[in-house]
N, C-alpha and C positions, 0 to 999 in steps of 0.2 A: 485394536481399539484406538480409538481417538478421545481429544479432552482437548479443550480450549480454553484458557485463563480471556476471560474478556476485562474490559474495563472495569466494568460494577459487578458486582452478584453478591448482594447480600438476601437474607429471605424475604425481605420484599418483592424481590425481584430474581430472585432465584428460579423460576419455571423456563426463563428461556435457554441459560444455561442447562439446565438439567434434559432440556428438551434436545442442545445439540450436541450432547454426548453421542460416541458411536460406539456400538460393544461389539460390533463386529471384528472377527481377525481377534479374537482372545489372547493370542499365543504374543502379541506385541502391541507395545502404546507408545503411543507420539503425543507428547503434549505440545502447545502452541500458545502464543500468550499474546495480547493486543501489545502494540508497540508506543504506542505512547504513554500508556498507566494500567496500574494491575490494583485494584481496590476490590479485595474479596472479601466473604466470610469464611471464618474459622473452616465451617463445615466442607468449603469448598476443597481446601488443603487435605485434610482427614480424607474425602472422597479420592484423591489424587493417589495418597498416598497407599491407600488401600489398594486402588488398583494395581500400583507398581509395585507393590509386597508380594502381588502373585507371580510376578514374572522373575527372570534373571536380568538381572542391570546391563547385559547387553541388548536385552530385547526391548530396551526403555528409550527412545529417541527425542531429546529435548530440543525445540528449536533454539534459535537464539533470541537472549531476552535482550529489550534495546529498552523498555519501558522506565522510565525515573525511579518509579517503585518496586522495581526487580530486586531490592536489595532485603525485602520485605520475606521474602520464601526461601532466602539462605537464614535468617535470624529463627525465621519459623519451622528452621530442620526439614524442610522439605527434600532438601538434596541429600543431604544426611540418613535421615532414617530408609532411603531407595540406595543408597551407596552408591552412588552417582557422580561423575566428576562434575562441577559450574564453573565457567570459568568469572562468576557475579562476585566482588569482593563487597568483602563485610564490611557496611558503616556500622560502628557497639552505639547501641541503646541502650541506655540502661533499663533493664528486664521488668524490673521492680514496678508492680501497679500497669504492667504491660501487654505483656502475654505469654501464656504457655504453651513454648515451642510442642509439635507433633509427639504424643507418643503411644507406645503398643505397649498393650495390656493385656496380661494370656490368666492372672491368676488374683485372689482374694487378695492376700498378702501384697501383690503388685498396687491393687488396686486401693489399698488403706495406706500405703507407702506414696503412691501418687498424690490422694488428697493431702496429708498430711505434710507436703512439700507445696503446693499448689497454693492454698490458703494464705500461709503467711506474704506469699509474694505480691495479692493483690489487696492488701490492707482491708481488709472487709472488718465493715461493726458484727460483733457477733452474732444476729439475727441473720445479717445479710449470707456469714461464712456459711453458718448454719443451712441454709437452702440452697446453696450452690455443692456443696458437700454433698445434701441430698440427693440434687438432680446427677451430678457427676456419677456418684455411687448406685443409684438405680439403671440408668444409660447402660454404664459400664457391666454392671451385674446379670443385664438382662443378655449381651453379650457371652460372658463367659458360660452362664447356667443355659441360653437356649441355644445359639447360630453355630456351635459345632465347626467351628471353622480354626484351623489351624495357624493361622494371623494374627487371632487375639484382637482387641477393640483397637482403634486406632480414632483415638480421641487430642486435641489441640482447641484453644478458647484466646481471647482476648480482651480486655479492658477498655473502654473507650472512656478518657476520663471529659470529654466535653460532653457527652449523652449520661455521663453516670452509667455506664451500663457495661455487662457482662456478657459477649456471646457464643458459645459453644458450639462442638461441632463431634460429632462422631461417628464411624463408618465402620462394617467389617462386612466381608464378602465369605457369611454365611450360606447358612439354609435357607433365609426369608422367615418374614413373619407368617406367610401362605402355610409354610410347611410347618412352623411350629404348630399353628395354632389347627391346622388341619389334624393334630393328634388328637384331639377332642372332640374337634366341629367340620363340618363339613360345608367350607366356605367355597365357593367357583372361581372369586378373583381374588385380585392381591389387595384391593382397594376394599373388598368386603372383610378380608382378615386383616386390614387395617384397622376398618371401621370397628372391628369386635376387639382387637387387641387395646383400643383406646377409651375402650368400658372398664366400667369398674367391677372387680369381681370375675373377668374371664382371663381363662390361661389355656394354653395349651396342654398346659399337665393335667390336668382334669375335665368334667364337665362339670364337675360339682361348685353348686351358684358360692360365689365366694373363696374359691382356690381352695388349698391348703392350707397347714400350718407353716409350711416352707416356701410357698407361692402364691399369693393372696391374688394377683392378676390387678395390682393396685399401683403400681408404678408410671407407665405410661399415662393413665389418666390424671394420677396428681400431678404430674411434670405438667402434663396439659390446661388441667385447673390452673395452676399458678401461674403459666402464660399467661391464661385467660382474666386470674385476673388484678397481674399488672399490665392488662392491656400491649400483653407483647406476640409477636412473629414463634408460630413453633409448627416445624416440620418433620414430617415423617414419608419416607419416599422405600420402596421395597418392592421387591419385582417389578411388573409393570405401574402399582399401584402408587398415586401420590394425594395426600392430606395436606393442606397449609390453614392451621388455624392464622384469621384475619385478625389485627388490631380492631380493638373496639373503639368507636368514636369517643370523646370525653364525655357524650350527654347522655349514651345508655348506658343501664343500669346492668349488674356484675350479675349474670344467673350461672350459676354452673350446672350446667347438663350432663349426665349417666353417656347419650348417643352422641357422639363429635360431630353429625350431619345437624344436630342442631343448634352448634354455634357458629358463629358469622366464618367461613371458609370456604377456601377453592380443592378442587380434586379432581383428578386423572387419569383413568384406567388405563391409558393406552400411550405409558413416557416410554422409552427406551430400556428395555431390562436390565435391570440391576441386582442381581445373583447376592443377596444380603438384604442388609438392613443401614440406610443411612437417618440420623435424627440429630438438626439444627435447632436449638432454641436462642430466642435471644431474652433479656431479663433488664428490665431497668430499676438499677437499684434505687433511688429514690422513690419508687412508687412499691418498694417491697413491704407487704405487710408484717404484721410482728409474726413470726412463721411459725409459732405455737398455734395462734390462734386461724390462722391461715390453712394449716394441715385439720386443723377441730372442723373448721367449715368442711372442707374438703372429704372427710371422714363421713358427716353426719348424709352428705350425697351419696360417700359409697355405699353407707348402709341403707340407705333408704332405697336408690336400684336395688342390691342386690336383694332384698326383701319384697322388694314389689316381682324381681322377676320369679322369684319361688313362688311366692302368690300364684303367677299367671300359669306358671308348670302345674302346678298341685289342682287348678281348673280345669285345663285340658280333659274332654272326655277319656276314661280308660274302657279299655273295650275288653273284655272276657272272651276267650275262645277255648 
């Protein structure tokens, strides 16, 4: 496998990157990084770091970083959590309101121990902690409960304090959302068990409209609503298949849609496979609503699909034989 750190790649502009990944030669990774500046997103790092979780630390070949900002992916435990020698020395940041170095995530406990460290460090008003908490803990959960993968989530985020903003990133080199959600439905691509995982109301544990009482099929989509509407970048890439909800301009107005194909976004059925599930959001907190009220809107959508689509099942002709 191949991986290249380029200059930029944040989810703006994250398609060309994810485009020249190469998953060929499994058994070994080389990563490579542009030489004069490394400016990424979180999610990028988490993708990295996923990959080289699969391998033994001899079969992980880093080129040499020369880049100003190389000092950025020792603070962000990249080299660390692969066990890997750098020979990059550490300039200390102070952490605080910065960012949350890489980490791996295999259990519930893990995962209420992560937020509850996580939070205090980036000073959030308690609305703000409140939804990030959220997204952190559905992301991560949907990991442990579906992708079956022995690596555990591999999640890392950032603070940007001149945008106000928070962005996340997490990876695991599961089963895909193809396979989860093909337990219920019988989707052909990864881009359509995309499109169904980012409804409200569907899972792969069931067909029943509305999940569970254990799996409601509601996570993905509110992560997605709330993107949607503080007007931010949020990604979801799996198998072949890729999703990038688009920023809204300031002058249209906020709809939140049940179908993800019907809000402003790009998508790809045909990126380089990736054997999991990766999903980057970013979140500007200044534009974060009060997230009681936020999650109320968001609800009154999911009920209102899930209800229309019982409607449309309970029409269908049934035929007696």
């Amino acid at each position: 496998m191949k991986i290249h750190l380029p200059n930029s790649a944040f989810l703006g502009n994250i398609d060309p990157f994810l485009r020249g990944f190469d998953p060929s030669s499994p058994d070994c990774l080389e990563i490579t990084a542009n030489n004069k500046w490394i400016s990424v997103h979180p999610v990028v790092l988490s993708i990295i770091a996923a990959l080289g979780l699969t391998l033994k630390k001899e079969n992980i070949i880093c080129g040499k970083f020369e880049a100003k900002s190389k000092h950025y992916l020792v603070r962000m435990g990249l080299f660390k959590i692969l066990n890997i020698q750098s020979d990059i020395s550490l300039v200390e940041h102070e952490p605080a309101g910065r960012f949350i170095p890489i980490n791996q995530i295999w259990t519930s406990n893990e995962l209420t121990r992560f937020i509850e460290e996580m939070i205090p460090l980036l000073h959030l008003e308690p609305e703000q902690a409140k939804t990030i908490g959220y997204i952190v803990s559905e992301l991560v959960r949907n990991v442990i409960e579906h992708a079956a993968t022995k690596n555990g989530a591999i999640i890392c985020a950032q603070y940007y304090k001149k945008s106000n903003s928070i962005r996340i990133g997490i990876a695991d080199t599961g089963v895909g959302i193809k396979e989860t959600i093909n337990q219920s439905y019988n989707t052909k691509t990864d881009l359509e068990a995309i499109q169904l995982a980012l409804q409200p109301g569907i899972t792969g544990t069931t067909k029943r409209e509305g999940g569970t009482e254990q799996n409601a099929g509601a996570g993905l989509f509110f992560i997605k609503s709330i993107a949607s509407v503080n007007r931010d970048f949020f990604v979801v890439y799996s198998g072949n298949g890729f999703y990038k909800l688009l920023k809204k301009p300031p002058s249209a107005g906020i709809r939140l849609n049940a179908d993800p194909m019907r809000d402003r976004h790009s998508d790809d059925s045909h990126m380089p496979y990736w054997r999991g599930t990766i999903v980057g959001i970013d979140l500007s907190l200044g534009q974060t609503e009060e997230f009681s009220s936020l999650l109320n809107a968001i609800r009154k959508t999911y009920s209102t699909a899930v209800r229309e689509r019982k409607k449309a099942r309970y029409k269908k002709p049934r035929f007696i034989t």
